[in-house]
Backbone as numpy.savetxt, mean C-alpha at the origin, in Angstrom:
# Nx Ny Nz CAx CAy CAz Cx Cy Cz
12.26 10.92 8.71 11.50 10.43 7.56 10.17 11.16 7.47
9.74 11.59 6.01 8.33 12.18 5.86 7.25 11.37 6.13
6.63 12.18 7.01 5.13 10.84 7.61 4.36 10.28 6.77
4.18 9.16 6.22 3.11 8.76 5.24 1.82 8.86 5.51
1.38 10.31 4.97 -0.08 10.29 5.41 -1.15 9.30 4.41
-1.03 8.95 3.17 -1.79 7.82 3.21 -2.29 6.77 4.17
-1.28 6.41 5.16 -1.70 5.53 6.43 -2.40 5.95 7.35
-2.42 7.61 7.58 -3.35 7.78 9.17 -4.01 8.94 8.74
-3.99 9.12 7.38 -4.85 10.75 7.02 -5.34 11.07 5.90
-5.75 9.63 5.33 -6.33 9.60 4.04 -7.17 8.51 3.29
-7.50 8.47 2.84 -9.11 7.14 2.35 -7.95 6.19 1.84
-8.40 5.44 2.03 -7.33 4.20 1.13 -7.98 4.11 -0.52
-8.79 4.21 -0.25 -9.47 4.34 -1.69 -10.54 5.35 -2.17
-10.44 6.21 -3.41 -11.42 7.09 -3.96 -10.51 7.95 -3.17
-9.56 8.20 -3.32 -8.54 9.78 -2.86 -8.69 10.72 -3.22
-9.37 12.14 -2.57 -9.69 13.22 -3.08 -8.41 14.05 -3.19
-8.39 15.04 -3.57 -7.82 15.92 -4.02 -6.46 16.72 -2.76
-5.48 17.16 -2.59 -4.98 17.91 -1.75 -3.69 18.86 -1.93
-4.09 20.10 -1.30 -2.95 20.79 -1.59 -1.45 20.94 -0.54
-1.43 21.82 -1.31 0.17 20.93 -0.66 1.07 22.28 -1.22
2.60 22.22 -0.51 3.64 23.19 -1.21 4.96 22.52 -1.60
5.77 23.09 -2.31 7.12 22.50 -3.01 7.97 22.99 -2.32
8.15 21.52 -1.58 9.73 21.83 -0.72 11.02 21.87 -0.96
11.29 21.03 -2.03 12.50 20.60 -2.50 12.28 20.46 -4.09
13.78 20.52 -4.50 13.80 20.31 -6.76 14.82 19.44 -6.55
14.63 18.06 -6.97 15.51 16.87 -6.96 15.92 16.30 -8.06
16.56 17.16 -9.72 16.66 16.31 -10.43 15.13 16.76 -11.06
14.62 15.00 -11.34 13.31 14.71 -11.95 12.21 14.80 -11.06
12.42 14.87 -9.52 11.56 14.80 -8.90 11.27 15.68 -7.86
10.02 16.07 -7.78 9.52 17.25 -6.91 8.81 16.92 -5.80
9.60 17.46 -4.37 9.32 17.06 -3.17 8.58 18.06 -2.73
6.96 17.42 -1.84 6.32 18.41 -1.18 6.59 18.37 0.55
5.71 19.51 0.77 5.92 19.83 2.26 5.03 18.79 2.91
4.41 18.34 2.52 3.34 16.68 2.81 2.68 16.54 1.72
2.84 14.82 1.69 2.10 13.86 0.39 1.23 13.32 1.11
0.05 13.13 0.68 -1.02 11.79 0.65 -0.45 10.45 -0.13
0.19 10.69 -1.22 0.64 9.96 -1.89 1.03 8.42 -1.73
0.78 7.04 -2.42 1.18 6.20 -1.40 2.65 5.65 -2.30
3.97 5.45 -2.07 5.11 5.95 -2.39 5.26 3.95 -2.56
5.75 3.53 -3.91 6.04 2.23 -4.80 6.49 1.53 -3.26
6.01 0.55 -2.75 7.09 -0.27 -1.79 5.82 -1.52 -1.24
6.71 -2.49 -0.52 5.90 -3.80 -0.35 5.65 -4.51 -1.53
6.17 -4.45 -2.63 5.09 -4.98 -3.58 3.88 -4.32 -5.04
3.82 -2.89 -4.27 2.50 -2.45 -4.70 3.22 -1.15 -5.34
2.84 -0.76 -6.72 3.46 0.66 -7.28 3.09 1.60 -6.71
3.41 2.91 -6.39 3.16 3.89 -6.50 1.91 4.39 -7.02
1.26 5.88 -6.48 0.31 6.41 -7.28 1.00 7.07 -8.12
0.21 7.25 -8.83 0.26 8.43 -9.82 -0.71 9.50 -10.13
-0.67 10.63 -10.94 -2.01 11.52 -10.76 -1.18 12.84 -11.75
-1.85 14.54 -11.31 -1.59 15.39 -12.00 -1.73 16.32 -10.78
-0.65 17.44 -11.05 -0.52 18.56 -10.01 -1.34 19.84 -11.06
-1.58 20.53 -10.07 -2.31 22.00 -10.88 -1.26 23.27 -9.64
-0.72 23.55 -11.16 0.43 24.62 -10.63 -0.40 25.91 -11.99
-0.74 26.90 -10.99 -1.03 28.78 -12.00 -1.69 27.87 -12.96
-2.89 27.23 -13.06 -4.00 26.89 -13.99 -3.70 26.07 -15.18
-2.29 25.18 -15.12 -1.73 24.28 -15.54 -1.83 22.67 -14.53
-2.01 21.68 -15.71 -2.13 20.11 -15.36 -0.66 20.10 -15.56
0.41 19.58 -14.72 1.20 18.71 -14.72 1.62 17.39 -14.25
1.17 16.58 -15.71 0.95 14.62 -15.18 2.37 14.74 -14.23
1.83 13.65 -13.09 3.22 12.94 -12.21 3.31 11.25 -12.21
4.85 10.94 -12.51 4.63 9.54 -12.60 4.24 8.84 -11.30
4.87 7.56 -11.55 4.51 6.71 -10.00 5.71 7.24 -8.85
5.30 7.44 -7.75 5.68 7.83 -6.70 6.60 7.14 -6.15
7.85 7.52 -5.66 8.82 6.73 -4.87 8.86 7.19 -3.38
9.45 5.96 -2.56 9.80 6.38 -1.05 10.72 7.47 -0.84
11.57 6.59 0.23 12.98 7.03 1.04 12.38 7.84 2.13
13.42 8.75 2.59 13.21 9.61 3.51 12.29 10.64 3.11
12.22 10.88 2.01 11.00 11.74 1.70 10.24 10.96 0.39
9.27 11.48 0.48 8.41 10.92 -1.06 8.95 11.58 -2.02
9.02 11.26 -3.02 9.35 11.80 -4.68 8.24 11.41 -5.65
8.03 12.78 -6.22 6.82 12.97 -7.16 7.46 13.29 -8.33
7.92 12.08 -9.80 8.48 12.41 -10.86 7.76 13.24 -11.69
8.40 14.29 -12.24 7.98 14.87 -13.39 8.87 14.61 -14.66
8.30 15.46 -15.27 8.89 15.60 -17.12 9.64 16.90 -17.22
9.15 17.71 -16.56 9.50 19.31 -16.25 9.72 19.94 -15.25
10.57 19.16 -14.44 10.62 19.75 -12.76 11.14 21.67 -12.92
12.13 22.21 -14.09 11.69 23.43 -14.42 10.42 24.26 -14.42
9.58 23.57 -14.56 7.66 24.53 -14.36 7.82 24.76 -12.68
8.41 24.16 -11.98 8.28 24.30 -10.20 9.50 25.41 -9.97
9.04 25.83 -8.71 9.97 27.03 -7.83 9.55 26.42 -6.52
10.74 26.05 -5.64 10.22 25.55 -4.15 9.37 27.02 -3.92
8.42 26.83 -2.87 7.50 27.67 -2.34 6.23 27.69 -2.68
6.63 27.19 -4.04 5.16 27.25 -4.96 4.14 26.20 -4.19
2.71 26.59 -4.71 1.58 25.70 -3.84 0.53 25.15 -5.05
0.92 24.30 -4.88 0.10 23.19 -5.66 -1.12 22.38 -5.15
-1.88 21.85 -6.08 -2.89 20.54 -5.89 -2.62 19.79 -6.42
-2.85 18.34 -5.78 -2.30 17.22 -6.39 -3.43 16.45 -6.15
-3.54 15.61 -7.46 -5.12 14.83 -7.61 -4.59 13.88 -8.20
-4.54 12.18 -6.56 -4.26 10.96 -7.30 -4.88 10.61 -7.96
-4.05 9.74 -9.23 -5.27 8.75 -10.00 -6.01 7.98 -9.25
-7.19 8.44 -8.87 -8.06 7.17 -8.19 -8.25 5.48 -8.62
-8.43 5.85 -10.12 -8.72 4.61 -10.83 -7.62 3.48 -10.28
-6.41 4.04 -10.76 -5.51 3.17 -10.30 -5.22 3.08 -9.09
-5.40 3.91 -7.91 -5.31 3.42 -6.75 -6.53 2.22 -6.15
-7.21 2.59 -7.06 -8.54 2.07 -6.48 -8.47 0.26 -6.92
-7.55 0.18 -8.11 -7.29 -0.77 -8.65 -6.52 -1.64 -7.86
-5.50 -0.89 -7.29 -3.94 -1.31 -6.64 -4.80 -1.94 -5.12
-5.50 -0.97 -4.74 -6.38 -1.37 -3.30 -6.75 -2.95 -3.32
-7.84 -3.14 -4.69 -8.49 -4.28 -4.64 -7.70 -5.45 -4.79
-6.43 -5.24 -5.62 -5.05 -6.56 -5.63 -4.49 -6.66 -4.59
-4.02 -5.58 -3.48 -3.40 -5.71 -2.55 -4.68 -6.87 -1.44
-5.73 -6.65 -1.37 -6.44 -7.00 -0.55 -6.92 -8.34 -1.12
-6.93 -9.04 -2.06 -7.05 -10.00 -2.42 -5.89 -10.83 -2.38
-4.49 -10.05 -2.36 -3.47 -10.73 -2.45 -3.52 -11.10 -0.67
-3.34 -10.29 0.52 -4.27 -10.34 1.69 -5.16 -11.91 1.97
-5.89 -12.04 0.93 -6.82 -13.13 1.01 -6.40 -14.74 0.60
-5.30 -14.69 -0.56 -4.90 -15.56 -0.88 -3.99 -15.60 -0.15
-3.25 -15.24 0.15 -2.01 -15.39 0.95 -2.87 -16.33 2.52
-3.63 -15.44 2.95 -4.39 -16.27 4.55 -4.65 -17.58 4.10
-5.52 -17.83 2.82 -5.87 -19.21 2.65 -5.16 -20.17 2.41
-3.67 -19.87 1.33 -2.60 -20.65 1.19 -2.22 -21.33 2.65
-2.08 -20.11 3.81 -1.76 -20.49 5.11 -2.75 -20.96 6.20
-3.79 -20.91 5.82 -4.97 -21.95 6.55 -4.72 -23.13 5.81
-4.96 -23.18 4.85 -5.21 -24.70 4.15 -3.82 -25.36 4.25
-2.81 -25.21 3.79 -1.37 -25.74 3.65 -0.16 -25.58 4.62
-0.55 -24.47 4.93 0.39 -23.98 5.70 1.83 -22.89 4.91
1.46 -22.72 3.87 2.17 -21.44 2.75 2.43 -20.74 3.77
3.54 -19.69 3.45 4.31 -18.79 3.92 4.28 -18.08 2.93
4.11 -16.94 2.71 3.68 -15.78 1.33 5.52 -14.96 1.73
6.15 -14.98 0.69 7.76 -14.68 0.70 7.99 -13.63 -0.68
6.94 -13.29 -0.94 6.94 -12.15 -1.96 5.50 -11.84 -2.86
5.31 -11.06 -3.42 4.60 -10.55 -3.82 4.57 -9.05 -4.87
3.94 -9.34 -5.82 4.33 -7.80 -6.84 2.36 -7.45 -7.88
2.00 -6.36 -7.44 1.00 -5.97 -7.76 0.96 -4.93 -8.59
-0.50 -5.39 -9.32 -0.21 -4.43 -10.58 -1.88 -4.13 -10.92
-2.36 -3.11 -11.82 -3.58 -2.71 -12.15 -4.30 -4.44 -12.24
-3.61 -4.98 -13.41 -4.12 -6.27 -13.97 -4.03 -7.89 -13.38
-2.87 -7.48 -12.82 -2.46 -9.03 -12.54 -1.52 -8.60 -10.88
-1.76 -10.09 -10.27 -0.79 -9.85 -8.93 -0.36 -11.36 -9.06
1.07 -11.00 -8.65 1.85 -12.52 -8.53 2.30 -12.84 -7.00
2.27 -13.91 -6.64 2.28 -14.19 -4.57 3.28 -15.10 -4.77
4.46 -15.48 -4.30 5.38 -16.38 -4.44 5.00 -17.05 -2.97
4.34 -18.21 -2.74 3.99 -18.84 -1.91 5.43 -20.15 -1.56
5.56 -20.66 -0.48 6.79 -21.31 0.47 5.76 -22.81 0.88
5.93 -23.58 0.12 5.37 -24.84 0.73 6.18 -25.81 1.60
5.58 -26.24 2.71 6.48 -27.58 3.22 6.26 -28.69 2.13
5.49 -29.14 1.61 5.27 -30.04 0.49 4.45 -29.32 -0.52
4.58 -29.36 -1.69 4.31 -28.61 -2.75 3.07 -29.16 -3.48
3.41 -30.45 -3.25 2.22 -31.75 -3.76 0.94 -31.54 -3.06
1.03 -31.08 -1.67 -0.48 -31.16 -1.67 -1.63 -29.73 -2.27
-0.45 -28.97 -2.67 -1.08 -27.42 -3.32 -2.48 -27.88 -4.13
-3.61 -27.20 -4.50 -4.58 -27.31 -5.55 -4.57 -25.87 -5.79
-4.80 -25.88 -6.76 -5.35 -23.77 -7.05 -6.50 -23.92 -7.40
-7.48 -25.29 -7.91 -8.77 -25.14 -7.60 -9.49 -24.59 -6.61
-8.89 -25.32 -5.29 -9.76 -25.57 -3.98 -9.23 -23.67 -3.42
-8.00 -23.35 -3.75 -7.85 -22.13 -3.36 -8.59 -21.16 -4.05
-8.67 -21.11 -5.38 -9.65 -20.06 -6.18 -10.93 -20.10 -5.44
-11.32 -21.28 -5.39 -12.89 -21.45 -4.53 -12.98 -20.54 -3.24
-12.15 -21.26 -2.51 -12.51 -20.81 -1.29 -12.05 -18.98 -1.01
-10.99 -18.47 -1.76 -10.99 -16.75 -2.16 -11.93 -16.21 -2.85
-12.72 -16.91 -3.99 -14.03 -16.26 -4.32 -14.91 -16.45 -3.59
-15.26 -17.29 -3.16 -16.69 -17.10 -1.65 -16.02 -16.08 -0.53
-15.06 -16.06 -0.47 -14.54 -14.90 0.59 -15.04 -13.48 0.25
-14.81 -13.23 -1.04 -14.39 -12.05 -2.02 -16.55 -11.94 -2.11
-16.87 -13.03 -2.84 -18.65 -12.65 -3.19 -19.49 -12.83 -1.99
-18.62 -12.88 -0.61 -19.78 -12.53 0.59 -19.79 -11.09 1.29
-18.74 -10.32 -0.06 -18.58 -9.01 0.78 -17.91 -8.47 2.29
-16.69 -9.52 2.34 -16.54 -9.48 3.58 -15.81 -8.06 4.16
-16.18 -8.15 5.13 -15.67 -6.39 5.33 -13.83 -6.39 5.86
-13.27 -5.58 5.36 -12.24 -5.14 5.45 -12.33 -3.95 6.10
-11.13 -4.06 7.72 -11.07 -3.25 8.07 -9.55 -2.61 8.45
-9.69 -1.37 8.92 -7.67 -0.79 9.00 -7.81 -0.22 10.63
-7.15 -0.62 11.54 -6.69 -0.80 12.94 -5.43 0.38 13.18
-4.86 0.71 14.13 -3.75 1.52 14.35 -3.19 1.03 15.78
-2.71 0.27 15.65 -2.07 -0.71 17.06 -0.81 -0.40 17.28
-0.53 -0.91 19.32 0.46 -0.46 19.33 1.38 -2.06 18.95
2.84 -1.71 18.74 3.51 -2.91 18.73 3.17 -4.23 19.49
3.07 -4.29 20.85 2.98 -4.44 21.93 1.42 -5.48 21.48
0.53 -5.29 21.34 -1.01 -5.37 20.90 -0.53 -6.39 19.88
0.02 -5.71 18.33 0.09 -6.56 17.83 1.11 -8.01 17.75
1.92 -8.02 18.36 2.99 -9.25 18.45 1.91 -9.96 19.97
1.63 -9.55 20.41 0.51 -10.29 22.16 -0.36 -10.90 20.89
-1.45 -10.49 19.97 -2.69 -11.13 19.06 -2.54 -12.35 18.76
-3.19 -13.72 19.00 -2.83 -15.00 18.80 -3.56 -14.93 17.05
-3.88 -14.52 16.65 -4.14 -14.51 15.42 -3.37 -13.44 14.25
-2.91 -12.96 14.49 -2.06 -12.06 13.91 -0.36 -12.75 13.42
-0.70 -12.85 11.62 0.12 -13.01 10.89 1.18 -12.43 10.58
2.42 -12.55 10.23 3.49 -11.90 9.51 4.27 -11.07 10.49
4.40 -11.51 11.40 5.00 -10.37 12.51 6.57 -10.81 12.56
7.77 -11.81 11.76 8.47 -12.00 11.74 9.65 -10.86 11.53
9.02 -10.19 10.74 9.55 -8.71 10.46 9.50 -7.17 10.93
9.04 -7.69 12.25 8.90 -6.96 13.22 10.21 -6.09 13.96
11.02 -6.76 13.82 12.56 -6.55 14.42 13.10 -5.52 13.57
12.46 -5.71 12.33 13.28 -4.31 11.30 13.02 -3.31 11.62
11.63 -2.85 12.47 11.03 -1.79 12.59 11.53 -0.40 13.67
12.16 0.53 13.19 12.52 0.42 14.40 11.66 0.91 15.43
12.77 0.79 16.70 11.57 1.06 17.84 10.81 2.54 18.62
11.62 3.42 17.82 10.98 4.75 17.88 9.26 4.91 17.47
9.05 3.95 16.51 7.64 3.85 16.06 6.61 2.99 16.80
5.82 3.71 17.65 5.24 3.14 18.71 3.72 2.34 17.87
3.48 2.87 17.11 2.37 1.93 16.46 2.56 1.71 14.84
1.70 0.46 14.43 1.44 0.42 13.43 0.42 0.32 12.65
0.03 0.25 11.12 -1.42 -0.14 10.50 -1.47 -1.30 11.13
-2.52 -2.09 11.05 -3.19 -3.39 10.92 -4.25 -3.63 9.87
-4.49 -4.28 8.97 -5.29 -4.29 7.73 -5.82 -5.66 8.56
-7.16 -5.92 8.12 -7.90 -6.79 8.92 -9.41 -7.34 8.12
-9.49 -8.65 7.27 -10.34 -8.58 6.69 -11.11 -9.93 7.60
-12.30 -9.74 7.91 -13.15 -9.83 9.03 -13.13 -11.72 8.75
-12.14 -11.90 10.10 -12.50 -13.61 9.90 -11.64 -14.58 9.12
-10.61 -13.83 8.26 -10.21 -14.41 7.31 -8.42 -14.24 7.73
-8.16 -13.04 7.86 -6.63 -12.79 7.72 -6.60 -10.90 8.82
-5.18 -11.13 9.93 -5.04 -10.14 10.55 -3.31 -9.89 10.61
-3.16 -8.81 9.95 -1.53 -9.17 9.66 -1.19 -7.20 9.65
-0.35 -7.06 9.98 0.54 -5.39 9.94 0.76 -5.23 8.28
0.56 -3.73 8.16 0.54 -3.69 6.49 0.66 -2.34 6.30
1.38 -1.38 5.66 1.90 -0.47 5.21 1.09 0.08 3.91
C-alpha cells in the first residue's frame, strides 16, 4: 500500500505545495510516485486542488484511497507516466475539512462523557458534519447542554495535538477512546496517529 504521507509528512492544515512524478494512467485517474494528498475515507472527503504540468493548471477532483491514491482528472490524456508535476491542495477546503473533523472529535468525547454515546458513524463536509451517536437511553440526550459544553471547549482554544504511537502504548492508555477497531489493523503496522485534543478526547485517527 502507498504510504499516506499526509499522516507523518505533512501539515494537517495550510498544505503547501509538492512535487511529485506520474506513475501510473488509470482510466480517469492519475497515480503519483508519492501524494501528500489526504485520500476520501473515515468519513471525511478527499482533497482536492490543481496540478501544474509544462506551465498548465490541471483542476483534480476529490481524491480516492486503495492501495494507491487516485488523483481524478477530466483529461488524464494531458499526462505521460514519467512526467513531473506540482500539485497544490485546496487549502481552503482542507482547512475546512480539518476544523469538522476536530469538532466532530469534540462532540463525539462529550456525547461519551456526559451519556455515555458511542459515535457509530460519521460524514463530513465543508458546511455541515453529521455524527450518528448510539444511546443506552435516548431520553436522557439534550443538544442544549451538549452545544454548550463543545462551544466552551472550542472558545478556550484548546490545543489540539497529533502523537505517533506504538500499538502497544495505545490499547495500555486508560484514557484512550475507540480502540475497538483495532483488530482490523493489521499487524505489520507497528504504529499509529493519535489525534489528541488537550483534556477533552484521546482516540487513534487516520
Amino acid at each position: 500500500m502507498q504510504e499516506r504521507l499526509h499522516m507523518t509528512k505533512h501539515p494537517g492544515t495550510n498544505p503547501g505545495p509538492f512535487s511529485t512524478t506520474v506513475s501510473g494512467i488509470e482510466e480517469q485517474y492519475i497515480l503519483l510516485s508519492e501524494s501528500y494528498c489526504y485520500p476520501r475515507g473515515g468519513g471525511q472527503p478527499g482533497d482536492k486542488g490543481v496540478f501544474s504540468l509544462n506551465s498548465r493548471a490541471i483542476p483534480f477532483g476529490e481524491v480516492l484511497g486503495g492501495d494507491i491514491i487516485r488523483h481524478p482528472v477530466q483529461t488524464p490524456d494531458e499526462f505521460s507516466i514519467g512526467d513531473h508535476v506540482m500539485c497544490e491542495i485546496d487549502s481552503e477546503v482542507r482547512n475546512r475539512h480539518a476544523k469538522m473533523h476536530t469538532a466532530q472529535h469534540i462532540v463525539s468525547a462529550m456525547a461519551d462523557d456526559l451519556w455515555g454515546a458511542e459515535t457509530v458513524g460519521n460524514q463530513i463536509s465543508t458546511h455541515y458534519t453529521r455524527i450518528d451517536l448510539l444511546f443506552e437511553n435516548r431520553a436522557v440526550y439534550d443538544s442544549g447542554t451538549l452545544e454548550e459544553e463543545v462551544n466552551s471547549i472550542i472558545s478556550n482554544n484548546t490545543d489540539v495535538l497529533v502523537h505517533d504511537w506504538t500499538r502497544e502504548r495505545i490499547l495500555e492508555h486508560e484514557q484512550m477512546r475507540h480502540t475497538k477497531f483495532m483488530d482490523r489493523i493489521p499487524s505489520s503496522i507497528p504504529s499509529l496517529r493519535v489525534v489528541e485534543v488537550d483534556g477533552v478526547d484521546l482516540c487513534p485517527c487516520a
